[in-house]
N, C-alpha and C positions, 0 to 999 in steps of 0.2 A: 318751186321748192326752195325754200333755205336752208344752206347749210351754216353751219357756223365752225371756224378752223383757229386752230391757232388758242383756243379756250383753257384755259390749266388751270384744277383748284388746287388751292394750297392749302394744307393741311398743316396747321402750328404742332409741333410737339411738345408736350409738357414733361418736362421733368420729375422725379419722384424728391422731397422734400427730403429735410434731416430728420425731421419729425417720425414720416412716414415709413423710410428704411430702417429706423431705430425699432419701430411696432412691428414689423416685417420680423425684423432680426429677435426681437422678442417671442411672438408668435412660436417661430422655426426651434428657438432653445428650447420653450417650453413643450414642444411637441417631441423635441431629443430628448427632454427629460424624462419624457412618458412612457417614448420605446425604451429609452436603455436596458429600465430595470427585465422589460420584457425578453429580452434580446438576448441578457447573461444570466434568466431563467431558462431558458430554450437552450442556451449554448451548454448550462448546467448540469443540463437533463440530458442533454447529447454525451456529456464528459463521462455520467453516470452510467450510461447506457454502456459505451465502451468499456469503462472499468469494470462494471458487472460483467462482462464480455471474455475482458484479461485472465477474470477469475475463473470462470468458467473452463476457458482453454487449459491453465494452471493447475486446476484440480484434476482434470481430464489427462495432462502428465503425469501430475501424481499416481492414479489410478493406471496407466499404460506399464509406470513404472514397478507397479504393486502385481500388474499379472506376470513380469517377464522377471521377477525376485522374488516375488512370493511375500513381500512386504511391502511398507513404505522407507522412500529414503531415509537415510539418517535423517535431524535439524543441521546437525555441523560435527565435523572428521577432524581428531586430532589422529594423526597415524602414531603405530600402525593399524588400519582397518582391511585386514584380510579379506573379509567377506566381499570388500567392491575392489581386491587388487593392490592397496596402495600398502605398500613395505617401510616403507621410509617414516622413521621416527620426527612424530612434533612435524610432520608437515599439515598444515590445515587448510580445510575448503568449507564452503558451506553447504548449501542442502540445493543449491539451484544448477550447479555444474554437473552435477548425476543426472539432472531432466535436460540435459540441456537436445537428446536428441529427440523427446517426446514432446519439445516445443519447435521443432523443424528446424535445427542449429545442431544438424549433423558433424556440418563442417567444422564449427567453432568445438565440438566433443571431440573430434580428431587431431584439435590440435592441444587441446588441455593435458597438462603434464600434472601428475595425480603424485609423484614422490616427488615435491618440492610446493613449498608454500603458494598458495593462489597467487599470493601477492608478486611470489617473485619473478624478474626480470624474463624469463621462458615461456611467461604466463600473460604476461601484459599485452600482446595485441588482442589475444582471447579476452581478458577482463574489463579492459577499456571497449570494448562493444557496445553500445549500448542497447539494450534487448526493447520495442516498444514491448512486447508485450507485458514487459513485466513493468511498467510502468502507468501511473495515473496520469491521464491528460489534464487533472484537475491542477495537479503539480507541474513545475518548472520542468520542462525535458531536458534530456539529456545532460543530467549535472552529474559532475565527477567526485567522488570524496577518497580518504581513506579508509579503512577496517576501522579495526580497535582503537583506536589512539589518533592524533594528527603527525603523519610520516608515517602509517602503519599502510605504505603500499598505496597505490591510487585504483580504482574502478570506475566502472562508470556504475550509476545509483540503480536500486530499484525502491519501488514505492510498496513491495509486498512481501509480508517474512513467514516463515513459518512459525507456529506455534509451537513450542518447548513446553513451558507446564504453568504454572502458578506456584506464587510467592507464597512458601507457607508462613512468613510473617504475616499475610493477612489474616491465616488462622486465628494466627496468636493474638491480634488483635481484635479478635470476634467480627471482624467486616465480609469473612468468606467461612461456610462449611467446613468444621475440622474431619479431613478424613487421611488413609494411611498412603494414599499415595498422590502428590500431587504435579505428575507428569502428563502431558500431552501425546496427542499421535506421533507424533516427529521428535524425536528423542537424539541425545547427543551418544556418538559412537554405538550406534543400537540402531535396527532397522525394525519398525513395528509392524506385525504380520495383523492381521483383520482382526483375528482372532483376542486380541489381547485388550481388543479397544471395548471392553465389555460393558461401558455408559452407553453404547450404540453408536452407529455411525452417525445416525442423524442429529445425534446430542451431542458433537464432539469437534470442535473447530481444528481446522487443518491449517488452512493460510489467513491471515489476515492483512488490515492494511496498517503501514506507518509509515505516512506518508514525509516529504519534505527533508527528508534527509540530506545533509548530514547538520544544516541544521535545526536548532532547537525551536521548535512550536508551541509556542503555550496560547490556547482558545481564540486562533484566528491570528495570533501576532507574533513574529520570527524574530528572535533573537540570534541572529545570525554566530555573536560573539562567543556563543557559547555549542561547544562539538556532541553532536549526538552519535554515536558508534555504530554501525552496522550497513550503511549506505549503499556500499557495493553489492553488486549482485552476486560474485562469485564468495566474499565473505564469509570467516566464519562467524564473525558478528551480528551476520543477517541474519538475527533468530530471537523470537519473542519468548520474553518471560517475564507475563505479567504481573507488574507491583501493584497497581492505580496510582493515583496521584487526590492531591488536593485541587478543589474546585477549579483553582487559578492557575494550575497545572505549575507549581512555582516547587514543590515537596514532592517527591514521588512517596507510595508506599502510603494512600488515602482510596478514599471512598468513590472517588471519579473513575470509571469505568471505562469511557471511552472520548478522545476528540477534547480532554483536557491537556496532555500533552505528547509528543512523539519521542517522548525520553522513557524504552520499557514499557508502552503503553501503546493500544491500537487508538490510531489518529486517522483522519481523512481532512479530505478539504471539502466534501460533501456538504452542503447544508440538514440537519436532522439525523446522523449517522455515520457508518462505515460497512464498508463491505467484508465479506469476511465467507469463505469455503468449509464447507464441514466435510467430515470424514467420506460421506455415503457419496460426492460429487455435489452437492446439493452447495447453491450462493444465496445467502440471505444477507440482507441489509440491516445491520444491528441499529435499533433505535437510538437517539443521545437520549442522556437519564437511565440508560440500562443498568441495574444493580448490579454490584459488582460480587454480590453473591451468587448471584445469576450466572455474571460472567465465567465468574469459578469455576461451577457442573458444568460449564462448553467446554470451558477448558481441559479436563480431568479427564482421562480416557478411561480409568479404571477408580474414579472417588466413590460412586455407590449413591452420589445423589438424585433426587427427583427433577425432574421438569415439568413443569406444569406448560402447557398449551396457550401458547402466547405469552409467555415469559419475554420472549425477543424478540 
């Protein structure tokens, strides 16, 4: 028998070329090009999913807060507002520090001081919070602004306000329905009981979004340099009244309805829309292109106008 010892094959190794790591590295980009767009569709639609979500729980305090008063909150409190306690003249808050124990921020309700400015100094570990819920994931987290003005107090932001009324300039300018009243569910120094909102619940938006705060958004592009008001959550700023704007979101007080810009205007970061709460609990996603006559009757809790079925 023969054996044979001692035998080794040698195997050359080849190297991969400049050529060839360059086509590799090509390949792999164009295949990152392919997922991305995939990738921050999917993450889009996760962001959407949660904010419809936010909205949800948000209307649902609204509603807790409506069986144990017998209304809806105010939008925003200049004192004194008796009916919820506060004595104290010219002190103001917004419409989100009344839900704050319907949104599981018992603690944070316990320590809010109701006869002194949100803003002020007693207030600020309570307002610097930042609440996810009241926040869009599509937006920057946890950004801080002022109220009214720049130095008008610091907060931390939220991406959702309540609804106040419409701008009866748009009447005047024949762009929205002329009717005798053009207030929303959530009304300033006024608590609105069900009863009152007589366009129906299901035709009458309650919260919407505007997003980005505090600053200025016009159609996908931040102009940081310039201050939008209302960012804080505890705010009496934080409260919609719808103008419209101009296509380019550059004029407010136009025919752009929605996501032209977050100046007085419901904005998201959504691709195709915004979210937005109606009276009855109900979250629909407002189309972009919505008329802003359209917008109007959501808005109006007691205008008298029609909706037709699939308006939004």
């Amino acid at each position: 028998m023969l054996y044979v010892q001692g035998v080794r094959r040698r195997f050359a190794t080849r190297a991969f070329t400049l050529i060839e790591l360059l086509v590799v590295m090509a390949i792999i980009g164009v295949l990152i090009a392919l997922l991305l767009p995939a990738v921050q569709k999917v993450r889009e639609a996760a962001n959407r999913a949660q904010c419809t979500n936010n909205f949800k729980n948000a209307a649902l305090a609204m509603h807790h807060f409506e069986c144990a008063h017998g209304c809806f909150p105010p939008s925003t409190v200049i004192g004194p507002f008796l009916p919820l306690g506060i004595t104290a003249r010219g002190a103001t808050h917004g419409c989100w520090p009344f839900l704050l124990p319907y949104l599981e921020q018992e603690a944070l309700f316990r320590q809010y001081q109701w006869n002194v400015n949100w803003s002020d100094p007693a207030n600020r570990a309570v307002v610097m919070t930042p609440l996810k819920v009241l926040q869009c994931p599509s937006a920057a987290p946890n950004r801080l602004a002022s109220g009214l003005f720049p130095g008008d107090g610091l907060g931390a932001c939220t991406d959702y306000v309540p609804v106040k009324q419409v701008n009866s300039q748009l009447a005047d300018n024949g762009l929205i329905d002329k009717v005798g009243d053009y207030r929303g569910a959530l009304d300033a120094n006024h608590m609105v009981p069900l009863s009152d909102i007589m366009d129906g619940t299901s035709n009458t938006l309650l919260i919407a979004e505007e997003a980005g705060l505090p600053s200025r958004w016009q159609r996908g592009e931040e102009n940081a340099d310039l201050f939008t008001p209302g960012g804080p959550w505890a705010s009496a700023a934080n409260v919609l009244q719808v103008w419209g704007s101009s296509a380019d979101g550059a004029t407010v007080s136009g025919p752009c309805a929605l996501n032209c810009t977050n100046y007085t205007n419901i904005y998201s970061f959504h691709p195709g829309g915004a979210n937005a709460a109606f009276a009855d609990g109900s979250v629909h996603f407002l189309r972009a292109g919505l008329d802003i006559r359209v917008l109007g009757r959501l808005v109006t809790r007691a205008g008298g106008e029609v909706l037709a079925a699939g308006d939004y």
